[in-house]
DRENDRENLUM-379514 format. One line per 4 residues: their letters; for each residue x, y, z of N, C-alpha, C. Coordinates in Angstrom, 2 decimals. Layout:
N
A) X:Y:Z:X:Y:Z:X:Y:Z; ...
***
This chain:
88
XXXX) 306.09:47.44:242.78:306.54:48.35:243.81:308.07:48.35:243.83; 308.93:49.77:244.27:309.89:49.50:244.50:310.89:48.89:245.36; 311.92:48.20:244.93:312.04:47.28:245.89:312.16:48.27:247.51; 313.27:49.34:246.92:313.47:50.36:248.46:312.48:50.77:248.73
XXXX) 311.40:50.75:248.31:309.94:51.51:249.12:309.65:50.19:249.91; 309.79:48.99:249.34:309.05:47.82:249.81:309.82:47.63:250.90; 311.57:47.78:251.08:312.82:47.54:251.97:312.27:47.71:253.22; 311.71:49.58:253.27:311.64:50.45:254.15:310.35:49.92:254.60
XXXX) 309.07:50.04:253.81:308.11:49.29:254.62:307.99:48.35:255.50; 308.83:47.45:254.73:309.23:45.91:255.64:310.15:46.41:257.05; 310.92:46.85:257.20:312.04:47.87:258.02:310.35:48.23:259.31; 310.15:49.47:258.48:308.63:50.21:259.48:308.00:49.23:260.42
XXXX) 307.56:48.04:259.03:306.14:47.34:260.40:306.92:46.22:261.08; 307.97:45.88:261.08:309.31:45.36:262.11:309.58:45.79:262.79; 309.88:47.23:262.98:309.96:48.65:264.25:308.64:48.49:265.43; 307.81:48.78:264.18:306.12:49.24:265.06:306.05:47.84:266.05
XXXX) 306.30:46.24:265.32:305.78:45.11:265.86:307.20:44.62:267.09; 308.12:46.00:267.23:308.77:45.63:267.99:310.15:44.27:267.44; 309.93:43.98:266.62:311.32:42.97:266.23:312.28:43.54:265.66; 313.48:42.92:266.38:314.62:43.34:266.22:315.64:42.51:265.31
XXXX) 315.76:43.47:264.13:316.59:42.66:262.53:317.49:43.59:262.31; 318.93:42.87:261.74:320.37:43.50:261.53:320.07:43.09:259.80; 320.24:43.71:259.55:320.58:43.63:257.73:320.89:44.74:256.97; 321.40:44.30:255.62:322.29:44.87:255.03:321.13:45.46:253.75
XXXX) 321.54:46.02:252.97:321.06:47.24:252.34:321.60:47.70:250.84; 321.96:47.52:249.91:322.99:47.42:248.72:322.10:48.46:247.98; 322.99:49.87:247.50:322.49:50.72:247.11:323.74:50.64:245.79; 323.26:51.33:244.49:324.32:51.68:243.45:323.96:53.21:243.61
XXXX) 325.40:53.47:243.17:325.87:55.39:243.12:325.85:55.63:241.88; 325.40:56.10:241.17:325.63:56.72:239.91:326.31:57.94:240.01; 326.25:58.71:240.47:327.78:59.59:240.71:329.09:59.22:241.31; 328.29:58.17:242.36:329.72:58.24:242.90:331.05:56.89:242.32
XXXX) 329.78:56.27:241.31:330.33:55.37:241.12:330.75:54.28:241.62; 329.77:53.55:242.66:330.09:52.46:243.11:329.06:52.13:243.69; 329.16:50.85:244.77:327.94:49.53:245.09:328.11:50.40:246.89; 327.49:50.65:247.19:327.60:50.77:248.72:326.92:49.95:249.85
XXXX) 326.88:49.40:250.56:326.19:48.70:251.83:326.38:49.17:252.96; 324.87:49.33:253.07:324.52:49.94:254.21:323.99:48.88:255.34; 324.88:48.99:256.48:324.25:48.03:257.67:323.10:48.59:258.27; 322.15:47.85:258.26:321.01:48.26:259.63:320.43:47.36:260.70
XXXX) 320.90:48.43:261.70:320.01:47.33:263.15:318.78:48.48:263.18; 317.74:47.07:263.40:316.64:48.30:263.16:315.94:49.22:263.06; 316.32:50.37:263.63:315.98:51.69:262.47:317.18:52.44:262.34; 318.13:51.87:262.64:319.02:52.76:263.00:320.34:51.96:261.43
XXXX) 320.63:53.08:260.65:322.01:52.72:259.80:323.31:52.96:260.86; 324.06:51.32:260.58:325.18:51.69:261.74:326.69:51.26:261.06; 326.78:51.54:259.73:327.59:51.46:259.16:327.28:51.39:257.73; 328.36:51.72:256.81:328.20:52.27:255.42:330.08:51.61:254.75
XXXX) 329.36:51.11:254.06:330.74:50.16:253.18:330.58:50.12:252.05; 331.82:51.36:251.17:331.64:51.71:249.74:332.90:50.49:249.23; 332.15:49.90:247.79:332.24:48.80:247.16:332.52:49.09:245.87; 333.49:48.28:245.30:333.58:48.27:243.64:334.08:49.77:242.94
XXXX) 334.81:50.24:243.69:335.26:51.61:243.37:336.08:51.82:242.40; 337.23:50.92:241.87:337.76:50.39:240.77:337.18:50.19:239.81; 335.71:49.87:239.89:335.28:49.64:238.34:335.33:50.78:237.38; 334.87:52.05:237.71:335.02:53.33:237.39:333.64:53.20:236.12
XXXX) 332.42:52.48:236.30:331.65:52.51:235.70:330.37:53.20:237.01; 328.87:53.95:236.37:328.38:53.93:236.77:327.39:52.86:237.51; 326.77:52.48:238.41:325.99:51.46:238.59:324.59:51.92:238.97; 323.94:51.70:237.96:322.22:51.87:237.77:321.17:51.31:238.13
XXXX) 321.83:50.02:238.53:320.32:48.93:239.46:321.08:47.91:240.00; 320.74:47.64:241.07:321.00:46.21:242.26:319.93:45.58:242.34; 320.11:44.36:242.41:319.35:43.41:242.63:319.32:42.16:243.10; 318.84:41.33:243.95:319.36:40.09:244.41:318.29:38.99:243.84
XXXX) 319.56:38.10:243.19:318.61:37.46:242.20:318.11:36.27:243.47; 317.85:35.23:242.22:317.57:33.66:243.21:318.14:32.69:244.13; 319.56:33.19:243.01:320.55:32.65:243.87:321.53:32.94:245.05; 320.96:34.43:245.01:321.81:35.04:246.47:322.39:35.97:246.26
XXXX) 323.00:35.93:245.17:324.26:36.64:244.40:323.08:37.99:244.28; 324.58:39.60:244.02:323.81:40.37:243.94:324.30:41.01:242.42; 323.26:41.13:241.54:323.03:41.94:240.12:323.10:43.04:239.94; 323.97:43.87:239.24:324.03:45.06:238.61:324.27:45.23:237.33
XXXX) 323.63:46.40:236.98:323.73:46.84:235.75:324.31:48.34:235.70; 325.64:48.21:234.94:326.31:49.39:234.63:326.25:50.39:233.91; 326.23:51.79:233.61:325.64:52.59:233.08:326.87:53.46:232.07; 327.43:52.68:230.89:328.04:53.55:230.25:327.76:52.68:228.63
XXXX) 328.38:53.25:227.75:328.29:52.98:226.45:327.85:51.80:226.09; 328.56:50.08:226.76:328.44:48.63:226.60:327.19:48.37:227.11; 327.07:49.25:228.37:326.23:48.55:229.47:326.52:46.85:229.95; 326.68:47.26:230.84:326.97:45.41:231.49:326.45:45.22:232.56
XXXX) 326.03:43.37:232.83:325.14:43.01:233.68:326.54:42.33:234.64; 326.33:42.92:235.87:327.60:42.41:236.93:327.55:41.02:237.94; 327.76:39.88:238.19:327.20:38.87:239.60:327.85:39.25:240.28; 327.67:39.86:241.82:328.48:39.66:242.23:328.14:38.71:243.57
XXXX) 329.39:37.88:243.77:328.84:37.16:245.04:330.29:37.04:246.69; 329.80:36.56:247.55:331.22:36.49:248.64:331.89:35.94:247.95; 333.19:36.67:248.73:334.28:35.83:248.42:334.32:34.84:249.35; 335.17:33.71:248.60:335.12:32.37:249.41:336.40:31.74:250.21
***
């Protein structure tokens, strides 16, 4: 399943059961070229924070691995696998 189908599901039966969760959301732009995060308090998006805009590569998949850190894969000629994690 996809993970954003699975996101939103999880999101839905958290609404319906009444609990209230703030979390974040990591989408890649392939046009626009960058990592974006999206805040959500629950159902509601209450902020949007575009990321990695400097790279000037496309980004084709996010992912949060095991360790926390979040994975991308870039979409031009090399293709490259990205970590990215907080800064400390």
């Amino acid at each position: 399943m996809n993970a954003i189908i699975l996101a939103v599901l999880v999101m839905l039966i958290l609404a319906m059961l009444r609990v209230h969760v703030v979390l974040s959301l990591f989408v890649g732009a392939l046009a626009g070229q960058m990592l974006v995060r999206l805040s959500v308090d629950g159902e509601t998006i209450t902020g949007e924070e575009r990321l990695l805009q400097g790279l000037r590569e496309r980004i084709r998949d996010v992912r949060m691995g095991p360790d926390g850190a979040l994975y991308l894969v870039t979409d031009n000629n090399a293709g490259r696998v990205l970590k990215v994690t907080p800064a400390k």
